[in-house]
C-alpha positions as CSV (number, residue, x, y, z in Angstrom):
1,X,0.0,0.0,0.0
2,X,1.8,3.6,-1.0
3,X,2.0,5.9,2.2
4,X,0.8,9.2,0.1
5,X,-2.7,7.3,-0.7
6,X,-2.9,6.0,3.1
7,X,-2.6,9.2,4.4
8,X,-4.9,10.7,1.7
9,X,-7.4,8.4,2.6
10,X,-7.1,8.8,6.4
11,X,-10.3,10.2,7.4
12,X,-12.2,7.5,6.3
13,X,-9.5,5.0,7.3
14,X,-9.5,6.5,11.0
15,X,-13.9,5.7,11.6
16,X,-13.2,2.4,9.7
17,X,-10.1,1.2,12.0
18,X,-12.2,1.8,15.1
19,X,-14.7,-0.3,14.0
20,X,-12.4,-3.2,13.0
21,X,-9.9,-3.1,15.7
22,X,-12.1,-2.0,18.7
23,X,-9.1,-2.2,20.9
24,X,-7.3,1.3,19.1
25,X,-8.3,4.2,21.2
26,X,-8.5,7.7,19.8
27,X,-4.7,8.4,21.2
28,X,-4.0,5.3,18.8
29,X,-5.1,6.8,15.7
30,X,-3.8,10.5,16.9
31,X,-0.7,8.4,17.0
32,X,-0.9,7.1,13.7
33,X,-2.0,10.1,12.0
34,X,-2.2,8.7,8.6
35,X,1.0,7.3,8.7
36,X,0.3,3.3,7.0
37,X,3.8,2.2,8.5
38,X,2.6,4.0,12.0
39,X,-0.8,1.7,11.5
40,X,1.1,-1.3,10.9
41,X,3.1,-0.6,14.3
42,X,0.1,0.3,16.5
43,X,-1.3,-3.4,15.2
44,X,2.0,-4.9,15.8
45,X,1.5,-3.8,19.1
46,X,-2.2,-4.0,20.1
47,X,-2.8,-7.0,18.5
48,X,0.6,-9.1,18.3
49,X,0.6,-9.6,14.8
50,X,3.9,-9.2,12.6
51,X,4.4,-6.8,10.0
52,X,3.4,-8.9,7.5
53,X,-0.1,-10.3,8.9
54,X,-0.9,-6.7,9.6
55,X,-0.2,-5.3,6.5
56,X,-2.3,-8.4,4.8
57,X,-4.8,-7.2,7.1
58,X,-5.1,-3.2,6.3
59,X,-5.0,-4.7,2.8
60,X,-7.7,-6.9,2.9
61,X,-9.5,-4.3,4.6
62,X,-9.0,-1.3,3.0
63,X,-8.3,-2.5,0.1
64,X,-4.9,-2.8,-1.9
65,X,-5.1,0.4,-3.5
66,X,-5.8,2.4,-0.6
C-alpha cells in the first residue's frame, strides 16, 4: 500500500479502524496520523501480529489500493 494514498485516505480510514480493531483508542489513531507504517506498528502492538499479517490485514480491509 503507498503511504501518500494511506494518508490521503485517512479520514475514512481512522472511523473504519475503530470499528475493525475496537481495541485502538483515539490516542492510537492520533498516534498514527495517517501514517500506514505508523498503523502497521500500533497493530503490531495491540494485537501481536507481525508486520506482514498486519499489512495483509489493512490490505484486505481497505483495500490494496488504498
Amino acid at each position: 500500500m503507498n503511504d501518500d494514498v494511506f494518508k490521503g485516505m485517512w479520514k475514512q480510514v481512522r472511523g473504519r479502524a475503530k470499528q475493525v480493531w475496537g481495541d485502538l483508542t483515539d490516542d492510537d489513531l492520533t498516534k498514527i496520523d495517517g501514517s500506514y507504517d505508523r498503523f502497521v506498528g500500533v497493530l503490531q502492538e495491540k494485537y501481536g501480529y507481525s508486520k506482514e499479517e498486519a499489512q495483509e490485514k489493512i490490505d484486505s480491509e481497505f483495500g490494496s489500493a488504498a
